[in-house]
C-alpha positions as CSV (number, residue, x, y, z in Angstrom):
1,X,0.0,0.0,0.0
2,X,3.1,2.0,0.8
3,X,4.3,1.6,-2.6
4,X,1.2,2.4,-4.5
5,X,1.0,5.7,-2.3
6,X,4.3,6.9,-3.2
7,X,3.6,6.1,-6.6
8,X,0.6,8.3,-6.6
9,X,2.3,11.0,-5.1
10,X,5.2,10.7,-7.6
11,X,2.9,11.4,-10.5
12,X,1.1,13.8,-8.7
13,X,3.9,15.7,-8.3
14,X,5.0,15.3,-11.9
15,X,1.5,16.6,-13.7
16,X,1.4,19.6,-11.3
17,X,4.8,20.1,-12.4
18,X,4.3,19.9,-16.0
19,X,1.1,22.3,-15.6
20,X,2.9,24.5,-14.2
21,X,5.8,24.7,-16.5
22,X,3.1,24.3,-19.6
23,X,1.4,27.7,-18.1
């Protein structure tokens, strides 16, 4: 479960980071 949680927070992380760099 711990492993499917970091997961989701990993690509989380990567689509707000993308949105943000996208504008």
């Amino acid at each position: 479960m711990t492993f499917l949680n970091q997961l989701m927070l990993y690509f989380c992380t990567v689509v707000c980071v993308l949105y943000l760099l996208s504008g």
